[in-house]
C-alpha positions in Angstrom: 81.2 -38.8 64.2 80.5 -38.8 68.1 83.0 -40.5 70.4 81.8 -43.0 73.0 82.4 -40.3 76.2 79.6 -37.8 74.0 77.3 -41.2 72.9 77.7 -42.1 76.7 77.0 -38.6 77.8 73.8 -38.7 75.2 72.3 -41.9 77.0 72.5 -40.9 80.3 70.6 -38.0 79.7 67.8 -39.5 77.7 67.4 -42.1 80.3 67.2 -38.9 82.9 64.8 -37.1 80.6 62.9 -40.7 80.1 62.5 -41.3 83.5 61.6 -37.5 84.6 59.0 -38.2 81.9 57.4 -41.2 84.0 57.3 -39.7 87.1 55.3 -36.5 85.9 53.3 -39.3 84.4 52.8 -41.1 87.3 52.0 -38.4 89.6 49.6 -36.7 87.1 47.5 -40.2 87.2 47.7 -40.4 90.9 46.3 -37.4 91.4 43.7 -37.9 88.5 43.0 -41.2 90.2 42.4 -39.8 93.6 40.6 -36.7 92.6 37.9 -38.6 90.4 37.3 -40.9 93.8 36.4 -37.8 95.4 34.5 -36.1 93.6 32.5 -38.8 92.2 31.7 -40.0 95.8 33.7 -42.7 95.4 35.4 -41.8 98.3 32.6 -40.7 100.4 32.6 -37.6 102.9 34.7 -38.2 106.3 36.9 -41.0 104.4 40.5 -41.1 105.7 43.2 -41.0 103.7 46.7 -42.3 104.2 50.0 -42.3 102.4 51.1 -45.3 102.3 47.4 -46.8 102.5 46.9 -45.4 98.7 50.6 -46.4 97.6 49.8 -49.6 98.8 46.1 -49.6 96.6 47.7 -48.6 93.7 50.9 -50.1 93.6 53.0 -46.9 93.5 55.7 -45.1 95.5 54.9 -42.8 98.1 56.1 -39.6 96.6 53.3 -38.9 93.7 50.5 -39.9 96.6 52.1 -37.5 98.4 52.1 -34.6 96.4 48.8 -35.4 94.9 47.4 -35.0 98.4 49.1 -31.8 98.7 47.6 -30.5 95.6 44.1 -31.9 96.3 44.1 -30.4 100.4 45.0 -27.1 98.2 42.1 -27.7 96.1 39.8 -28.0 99.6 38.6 -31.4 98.5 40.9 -33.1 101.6 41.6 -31.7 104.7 45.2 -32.1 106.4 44.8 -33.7 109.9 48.5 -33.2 111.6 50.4 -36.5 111.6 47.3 -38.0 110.7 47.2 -38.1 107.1 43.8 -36.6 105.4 40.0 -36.6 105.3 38.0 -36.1 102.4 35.8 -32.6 103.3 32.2 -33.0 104.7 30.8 -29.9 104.5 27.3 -28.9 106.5 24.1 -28.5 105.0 24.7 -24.1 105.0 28.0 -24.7 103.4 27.0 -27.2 100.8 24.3 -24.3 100.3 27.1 -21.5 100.1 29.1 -23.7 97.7 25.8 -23.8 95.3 25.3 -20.1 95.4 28.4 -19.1 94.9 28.6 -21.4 91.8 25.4 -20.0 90.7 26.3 -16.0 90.8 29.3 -16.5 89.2 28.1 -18.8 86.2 25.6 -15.7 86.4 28.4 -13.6 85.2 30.0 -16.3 83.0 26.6 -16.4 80.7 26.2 -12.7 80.3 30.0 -12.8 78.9 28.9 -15.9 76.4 26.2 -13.8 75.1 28.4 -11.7 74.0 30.5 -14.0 72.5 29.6 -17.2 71.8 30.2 -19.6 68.6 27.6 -20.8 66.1 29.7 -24.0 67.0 29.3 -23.6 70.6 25.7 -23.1 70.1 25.5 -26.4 68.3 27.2 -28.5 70.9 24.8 -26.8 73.6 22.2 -28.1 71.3 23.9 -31.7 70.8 23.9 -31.4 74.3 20.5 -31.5 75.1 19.5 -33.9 73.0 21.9 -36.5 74.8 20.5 -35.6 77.6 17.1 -36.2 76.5 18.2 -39.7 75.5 19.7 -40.7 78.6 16.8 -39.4 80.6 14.4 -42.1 78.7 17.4 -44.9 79.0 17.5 -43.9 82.9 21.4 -43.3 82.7 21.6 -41.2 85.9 25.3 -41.1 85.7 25.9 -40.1 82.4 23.4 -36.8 82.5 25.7 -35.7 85.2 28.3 -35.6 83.3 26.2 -33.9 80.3 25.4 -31.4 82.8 29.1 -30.9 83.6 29.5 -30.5 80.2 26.7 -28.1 79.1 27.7 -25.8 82.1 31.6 -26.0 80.9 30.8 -25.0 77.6 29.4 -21.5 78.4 32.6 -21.4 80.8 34.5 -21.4 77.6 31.8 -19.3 75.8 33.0 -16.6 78.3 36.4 -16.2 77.1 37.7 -15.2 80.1 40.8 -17.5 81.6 40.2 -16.4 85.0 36.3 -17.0 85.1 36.9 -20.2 83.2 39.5 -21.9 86.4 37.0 -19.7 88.9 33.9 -21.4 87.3 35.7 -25.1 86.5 36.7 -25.1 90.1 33.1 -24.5 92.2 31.9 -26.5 89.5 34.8 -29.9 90.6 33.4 -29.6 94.4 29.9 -29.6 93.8 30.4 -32.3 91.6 30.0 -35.1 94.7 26.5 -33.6 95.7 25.5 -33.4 91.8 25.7 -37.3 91.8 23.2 -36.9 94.7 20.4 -35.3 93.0 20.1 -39.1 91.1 18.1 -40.3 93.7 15.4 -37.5 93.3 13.0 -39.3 90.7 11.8 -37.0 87.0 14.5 -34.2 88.8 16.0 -34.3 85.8 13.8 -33.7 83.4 12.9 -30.6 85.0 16.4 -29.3 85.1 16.4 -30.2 81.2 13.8 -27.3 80.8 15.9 -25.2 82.7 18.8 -26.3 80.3 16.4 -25.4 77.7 15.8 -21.8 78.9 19.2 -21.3 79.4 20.4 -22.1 75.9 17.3 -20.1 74.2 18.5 -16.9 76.4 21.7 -17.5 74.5 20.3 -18.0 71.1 18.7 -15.1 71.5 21.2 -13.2 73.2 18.7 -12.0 75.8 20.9 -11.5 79.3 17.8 -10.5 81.5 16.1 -14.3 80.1 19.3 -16.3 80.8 20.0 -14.9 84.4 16.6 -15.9 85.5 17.2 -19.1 84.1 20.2 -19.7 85.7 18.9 -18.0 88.9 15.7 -20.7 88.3 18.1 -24.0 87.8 20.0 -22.4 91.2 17.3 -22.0 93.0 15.7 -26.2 92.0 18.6 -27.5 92.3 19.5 -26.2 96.0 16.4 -27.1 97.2 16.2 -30.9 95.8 19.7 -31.0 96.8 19.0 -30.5 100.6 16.4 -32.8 100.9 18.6 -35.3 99.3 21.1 -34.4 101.9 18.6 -34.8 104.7 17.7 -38.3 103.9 21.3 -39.3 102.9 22.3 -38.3 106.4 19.3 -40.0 108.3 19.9 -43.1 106.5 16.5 -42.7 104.5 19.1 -44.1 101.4 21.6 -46.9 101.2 25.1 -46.1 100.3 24.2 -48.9 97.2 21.6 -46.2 96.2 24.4 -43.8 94.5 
């Protein structure tokens, strides 16, 4: 039978280990918070960001805002100003362009590795996929076939089995994720990129590597150049903010 000094002892520390609990908690869904703002457009380009502004917004302590800044200025989505607190990155037209490339001749690499391995199951959710895709294109859910095309693209990340291409691949795909949500505004884009989708998963049924690099060279090659013209009349005013 325990003594009261050990019981003692035994409540202290689970009230430690309960606590440490809540603050990993907290600061993962600070961080979370935050990053979705961003990358969703939420929190637009050029936005400034404070410490104790967010605390303040979402009713938490300084200390998980703070290291969720940290993590997300490490991430290149913020950008420390010196005593000055953050700004969410605006990058230029040729860097937006870079980012898109980049993204594009490495997923090159990711597919040829999914050819090779790729599941029957994997093949069915690419397939599933598409078909949600296709519905949301006739319901007009903009939104939503962003997120499908997240999810089509992080599926042959996986595909690759490769740990290192996966975080490379997951990570250019988080920062173009802002200037995805852009391409909305460009009317029936989307049911072009679907047939690039299309070719993309056929290359892997198929398991023909020359067919699915120029498919994913193809969607690269669309998407950059709707992408800039969105860009153009975003930043000339041609849109309202209300239109994203």
């Amino acid at each position: 039978m325990l003594d009261k000094h050990k019981l003692y002892t035994l409540s202290v520390y689970k009230v430690l280990e309960v606590s440490i609990m809540k603050d990993a908690s907290l600061k993962i869904m600070v961080y979370k918070s935050l990053r979705l703002d961003i990358v969703s457009g939420k929190l637009p380009s050029g936005t400034r960001l404070t410490e104790t502004a967010i605390a303040d917004s979402l009713n938490v302590s300084r200390t998980p805002v703070r290291e969720a800044l940290q993590k997300l200025s490490q991430e290149k989505l913020l950008i420390a100003i010196p005593k000055a607190g953050y700004m969410v990155e605006d990058l230029s037209d040729n860097e937006i362009q870079d980012l898109f490339t980049t993204r594009m001749e490495v997923e090159q690499i990711a597919v040829q590795k999914a050819i090779e391995n790729i599941t029957v199951e994997e093949l069915k959710s690419l397939d599933d996929n598409l078909e949600q895709i296709k519905a949301s294109i006739k319901s007009g859910e903009h939104f939503k076939i962003t997120e499908l095309d997240i999810a089509f693209h992080t599926i042959i990340y996986k595909a690759a089995r490769s740990k290192s291409l996966f975080r490379v691949c997951k990570n250019l795909s988080d920062l173009t994720i802002k200037y995805r949500h852009g391409l909305n505004l460009v009317p029936n884009l989307w049911s072009e990129l679907l047939q690039q989708h299309i070719k993309i998963y056929q290359a892997l049924i198929s398991k023909d590597k020359e067919k699915a690099a120029q498919a994913i060279a193809s969607y690269a090659k669309h998407t950059k150049s709707q992408l800039m013209d969105v860009m153009k009349k975003v930043r000339s005013d041609t849109f309202s903010r209300e239109d994203f």
